[in-house]
C-alpha positions in Angstrom: 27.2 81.5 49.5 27.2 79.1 52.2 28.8 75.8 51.9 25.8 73.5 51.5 24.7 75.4 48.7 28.0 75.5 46.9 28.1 71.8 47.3 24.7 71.6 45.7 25.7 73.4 43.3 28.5 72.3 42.5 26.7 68.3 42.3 24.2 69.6 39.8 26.4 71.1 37.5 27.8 67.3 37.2 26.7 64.7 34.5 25.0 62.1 37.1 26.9 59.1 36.9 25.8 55.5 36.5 26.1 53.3 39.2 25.8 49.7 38.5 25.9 46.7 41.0 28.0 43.6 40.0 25.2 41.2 40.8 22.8 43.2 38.1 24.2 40.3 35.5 23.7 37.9 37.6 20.1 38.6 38.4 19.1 39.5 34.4 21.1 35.9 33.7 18.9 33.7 36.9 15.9 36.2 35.3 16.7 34.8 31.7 18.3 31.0 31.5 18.3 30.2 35.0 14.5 30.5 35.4 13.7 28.3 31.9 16.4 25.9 33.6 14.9 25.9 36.6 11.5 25.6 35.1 12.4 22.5 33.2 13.8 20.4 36.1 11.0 21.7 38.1 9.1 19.7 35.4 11.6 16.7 35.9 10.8 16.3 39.7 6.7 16.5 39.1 7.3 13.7 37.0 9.6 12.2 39.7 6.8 12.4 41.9 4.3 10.9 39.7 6.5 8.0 39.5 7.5 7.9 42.6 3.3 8.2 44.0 2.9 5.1 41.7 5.8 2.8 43.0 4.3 3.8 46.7 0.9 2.6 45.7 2.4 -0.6 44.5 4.5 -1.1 47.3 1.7 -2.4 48.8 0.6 -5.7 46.5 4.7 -5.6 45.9 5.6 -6.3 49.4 3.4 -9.6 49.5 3.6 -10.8 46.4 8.0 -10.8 46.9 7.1 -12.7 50.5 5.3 -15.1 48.6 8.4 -15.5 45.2 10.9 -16.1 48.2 8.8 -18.8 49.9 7.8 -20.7 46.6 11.6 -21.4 46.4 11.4 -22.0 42.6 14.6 -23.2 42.5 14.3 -26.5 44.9 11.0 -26.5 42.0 13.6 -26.3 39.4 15.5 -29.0 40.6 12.8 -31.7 41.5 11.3 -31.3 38.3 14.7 -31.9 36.0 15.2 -34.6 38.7 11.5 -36.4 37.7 12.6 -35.5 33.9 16.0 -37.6 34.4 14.4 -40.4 36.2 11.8 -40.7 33.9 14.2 -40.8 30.8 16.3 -43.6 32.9 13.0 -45.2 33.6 11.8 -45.2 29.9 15.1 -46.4 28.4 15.1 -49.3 30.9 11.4 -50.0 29.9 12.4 -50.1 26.2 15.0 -52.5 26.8 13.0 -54.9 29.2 10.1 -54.8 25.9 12.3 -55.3 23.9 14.1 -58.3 25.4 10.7 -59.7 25.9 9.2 -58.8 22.8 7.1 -57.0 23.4 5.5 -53.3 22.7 6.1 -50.8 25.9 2.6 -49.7 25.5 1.6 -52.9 26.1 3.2 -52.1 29.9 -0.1 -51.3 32.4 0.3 -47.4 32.9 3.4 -47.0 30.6 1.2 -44.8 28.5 0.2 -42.7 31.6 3.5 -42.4 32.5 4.6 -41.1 29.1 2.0 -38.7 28.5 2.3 -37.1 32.3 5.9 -36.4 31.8 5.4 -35.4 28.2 2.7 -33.0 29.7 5.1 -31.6 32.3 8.0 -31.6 30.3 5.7 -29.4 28.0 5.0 -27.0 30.8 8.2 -27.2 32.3 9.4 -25.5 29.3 7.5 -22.5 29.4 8.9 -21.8 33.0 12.5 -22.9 32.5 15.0 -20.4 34.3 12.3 -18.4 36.1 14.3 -19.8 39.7 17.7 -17.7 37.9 15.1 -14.4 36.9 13.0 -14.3 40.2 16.1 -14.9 41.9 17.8 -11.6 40.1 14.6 -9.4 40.6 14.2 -10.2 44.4 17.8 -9.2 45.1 17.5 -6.5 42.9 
């Protein structure tokens, strides 16, 4: 018998063994886990986008609208209005005094009431906006 055939032979009359590749695990494991994993943050960055397509669309009244918070310099605002607040409380109390001293009734005074009505009126509104120099401040940096 020639030695090709006894080889052949020889291989047949062998149980076949079972060859197995280290990476098979890894494959079945990326197949199993690793694709629901992946499948889930897949779903993560489409809703990353989403947000992100919004935020782009806004950037756009955003931009002109933070050009405009910056130049309204609420702040300066802030501080004229507390100034016409604190004048206006010096003013009244030196009012009462002077009416009183001449007996008089500070209404009586030509545009006291105006006066008292027009900083009751701001003072009023003043309160609804009170610290929105300190938030627009914190946003713009942001």
């Amino acid at each position: 018998m020639s030695t090709t055939k006894r080889v052949f032979a020889k291989l047949s009359a062998q149980e076949p063994i079972k060859v197995e590749f280290g990476i098979a695990e890894d494959v079945a494991s990326l197949a199993g886990n690793g694709f629901g994993e992946a499948g889930v943050a897949l779903q993560r960055l489409r809703r990353a986008k989403e947000v992100a397509d919004k935020i782009f669309s806004l950037k756009d009244d955003l931009a002109p609208l933070i050009k405009e918070a910056q130049s309204i310099r609420a702040e300066a605002a802030m501080n004229e209005v507390e100034g016409f607040l604190a004048d206006f409380d010096k003013l009244k109390s030196k009012i009462s005094q002077a009416a009183k001293e001449l007996g008089i009734d500070p209404s009586s005074i030509k545009y006291y009431d105006q006066l008292a009505k027009n900083a009751s009126s701001i003072e009023s509104a003043y309160k609804q906006v009170q610290g929105v120099d300190k938030a627009l401040s914190r946003e713009i940096n942001r």
